[in-house]
C-alpha positions as CSV (number, residue, x, y, z in Angstrom):
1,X,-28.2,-42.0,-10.7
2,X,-31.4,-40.0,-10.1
3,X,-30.6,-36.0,-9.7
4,X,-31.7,-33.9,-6.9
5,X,-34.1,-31.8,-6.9
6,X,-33.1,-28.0,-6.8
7,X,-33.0,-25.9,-3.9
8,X,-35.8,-23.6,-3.4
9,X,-34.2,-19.6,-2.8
10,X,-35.5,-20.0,1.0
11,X,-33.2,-23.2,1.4
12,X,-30.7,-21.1,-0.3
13,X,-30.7,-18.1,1.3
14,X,-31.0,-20.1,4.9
15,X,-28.2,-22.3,4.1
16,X,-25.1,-22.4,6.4
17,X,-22.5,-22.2,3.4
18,X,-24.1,-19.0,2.7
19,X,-23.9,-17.8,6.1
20,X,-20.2,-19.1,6.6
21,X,-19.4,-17.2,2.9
22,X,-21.0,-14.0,4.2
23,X,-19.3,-13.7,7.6
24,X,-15.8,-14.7,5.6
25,X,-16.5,-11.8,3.4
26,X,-17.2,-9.3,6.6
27,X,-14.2,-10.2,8.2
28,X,-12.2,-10.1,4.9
29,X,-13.4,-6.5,4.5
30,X,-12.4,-5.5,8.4
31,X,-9.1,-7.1,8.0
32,X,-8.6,-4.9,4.7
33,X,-9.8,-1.6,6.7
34,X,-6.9,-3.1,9.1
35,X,-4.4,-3.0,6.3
36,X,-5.2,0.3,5.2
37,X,-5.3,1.6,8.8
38,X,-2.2,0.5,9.3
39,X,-0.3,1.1,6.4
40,X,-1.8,5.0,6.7
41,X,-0.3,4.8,10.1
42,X,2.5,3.9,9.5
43,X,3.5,6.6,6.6
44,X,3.0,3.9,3.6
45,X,-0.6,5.2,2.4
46,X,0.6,5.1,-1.4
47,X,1.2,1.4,-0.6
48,X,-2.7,0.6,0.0
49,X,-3.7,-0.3,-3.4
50,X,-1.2,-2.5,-3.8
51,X,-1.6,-4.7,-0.8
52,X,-4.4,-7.1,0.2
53,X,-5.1,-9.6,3.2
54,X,-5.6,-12.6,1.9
55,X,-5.8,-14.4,5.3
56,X,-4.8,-13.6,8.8
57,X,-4.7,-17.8,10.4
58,X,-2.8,-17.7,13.8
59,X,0.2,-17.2,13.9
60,X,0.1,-15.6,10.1
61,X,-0.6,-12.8,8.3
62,X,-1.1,-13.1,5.2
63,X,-0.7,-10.9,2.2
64,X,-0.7,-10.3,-1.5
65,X,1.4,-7.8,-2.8
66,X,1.1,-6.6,-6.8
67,X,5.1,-6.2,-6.9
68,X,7.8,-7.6,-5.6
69,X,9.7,-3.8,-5.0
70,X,5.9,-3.7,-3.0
71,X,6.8,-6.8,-0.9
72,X,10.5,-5.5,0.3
73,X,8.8,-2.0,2.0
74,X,5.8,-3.9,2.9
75,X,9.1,-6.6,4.7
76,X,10.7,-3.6,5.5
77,X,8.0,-2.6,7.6
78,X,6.7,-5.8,8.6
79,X,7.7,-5.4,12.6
80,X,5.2,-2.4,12.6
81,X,2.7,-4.3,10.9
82,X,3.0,-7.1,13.3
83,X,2.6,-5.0,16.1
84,X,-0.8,-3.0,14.9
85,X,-2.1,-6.6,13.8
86,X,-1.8,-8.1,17.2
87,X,-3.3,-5.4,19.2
88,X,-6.3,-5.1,16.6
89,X,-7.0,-8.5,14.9
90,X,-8.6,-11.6,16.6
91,X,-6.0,-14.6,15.9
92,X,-2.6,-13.7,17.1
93,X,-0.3,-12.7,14.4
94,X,3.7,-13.1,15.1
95,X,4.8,-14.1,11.7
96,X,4.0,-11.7,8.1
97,X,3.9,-14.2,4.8
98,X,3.7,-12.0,1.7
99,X,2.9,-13.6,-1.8
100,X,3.8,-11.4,-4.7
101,X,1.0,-11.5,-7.5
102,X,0.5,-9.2,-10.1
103,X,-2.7,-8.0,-10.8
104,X,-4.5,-9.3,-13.2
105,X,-4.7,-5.6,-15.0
106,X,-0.7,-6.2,-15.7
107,X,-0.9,-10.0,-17.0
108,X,-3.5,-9.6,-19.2
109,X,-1.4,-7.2,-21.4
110,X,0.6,-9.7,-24.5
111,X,3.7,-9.9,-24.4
112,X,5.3,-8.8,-27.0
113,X,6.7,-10.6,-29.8
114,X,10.6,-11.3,-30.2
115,X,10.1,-11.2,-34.2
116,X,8.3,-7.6,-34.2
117,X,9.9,-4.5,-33.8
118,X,9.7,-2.6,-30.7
119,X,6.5,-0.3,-30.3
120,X,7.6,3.6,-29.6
121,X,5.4,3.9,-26.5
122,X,8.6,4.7,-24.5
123,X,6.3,7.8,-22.8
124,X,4.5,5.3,-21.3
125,X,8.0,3.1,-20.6
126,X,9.1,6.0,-18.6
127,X,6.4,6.8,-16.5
128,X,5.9,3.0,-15.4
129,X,9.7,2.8,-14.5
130,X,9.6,6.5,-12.7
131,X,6.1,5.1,-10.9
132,X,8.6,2.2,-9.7
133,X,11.3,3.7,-8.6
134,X,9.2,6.3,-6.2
135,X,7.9,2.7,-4.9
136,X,11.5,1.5,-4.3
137,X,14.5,2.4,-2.0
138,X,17.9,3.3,-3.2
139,X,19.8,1.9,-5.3
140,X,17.0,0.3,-6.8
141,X,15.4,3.8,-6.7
142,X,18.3,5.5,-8.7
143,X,19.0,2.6,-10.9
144,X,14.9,3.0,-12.4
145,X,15.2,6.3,-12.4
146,X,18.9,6.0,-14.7
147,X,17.0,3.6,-17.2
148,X,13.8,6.1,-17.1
149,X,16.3,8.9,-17.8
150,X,18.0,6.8,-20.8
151,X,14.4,5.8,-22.3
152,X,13.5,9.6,-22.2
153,X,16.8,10.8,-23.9
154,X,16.7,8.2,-26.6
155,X,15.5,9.5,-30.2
């Protein structure tokens, strides 16, 4: 099978793809000003770099959350989110889909192994689990902070 010939930069550069990839990635970067907008407005600004539209397709909105204690107040919320939505995006939104993905920051980190003993990095233990818990509602809240408290005290 005889191969194409390559593409000159002009082709490129005049291509349709690339025009349909460029306007995808503007109205990716309006729908995240959206986000943030609205999660400011509605009192959940320490939420925002946590969060990210991956799509909004009538009727959804769709969004990836690094947590899942980030997806329950982003659900919690998800009426008010809605509402702003509709009144500022271009497809109507009536329904919120939230898709909980760490980031990729957290999952490259090994796991570690069952047959080693324990690293003494609890400092670091604690503040992740107190990070949580300020992230969370009750009991969750108190029960991260218990464990925090019991990693702390421990010798």
């Amino acid at each position: 099978m005889p191969r194409k010939r390559p593409k000159q930069l002009d082709q490129l550069l005049g291509s349709q793809r690339l025009q349909q990839f460029a306007d995808f990635t503007e109205q990716h970067q309006r729908w995240q000003q959206q986000m943030r907008d609205c999660l400011q407005e509605q009192s959940l600004r320490e939420l925002v770099p946590h969060c990210e539209v991956i799509a909004v397709s009538a009727p959804s909105l769709i969004i990836r959350v690094s947590s899942a204690a980030i997806g329950q107040r982003i659900k919690t919320a998800q009426g008010r989110i809605i509402t702003y939505f509709q009144s500022h995006a271009t497809p109507a939104v009536t329904q919120l889909e939230i898709r909980v993905r760490p980031s990729r920051q957290a999952s490259t980190t090994p796991a570690p192994q069952a047959a080693e003993k324990p690293t003494r990095n609890e400092s670091e233990t604690v503040r992740k689990l107190r990070e949580q818990a300020a992230l969370c509602e009750e009991p969750l809240r108190s029960q991260l902070l218990a464990l925090a408290d019991k990693y702390d005290g421990s010798p």
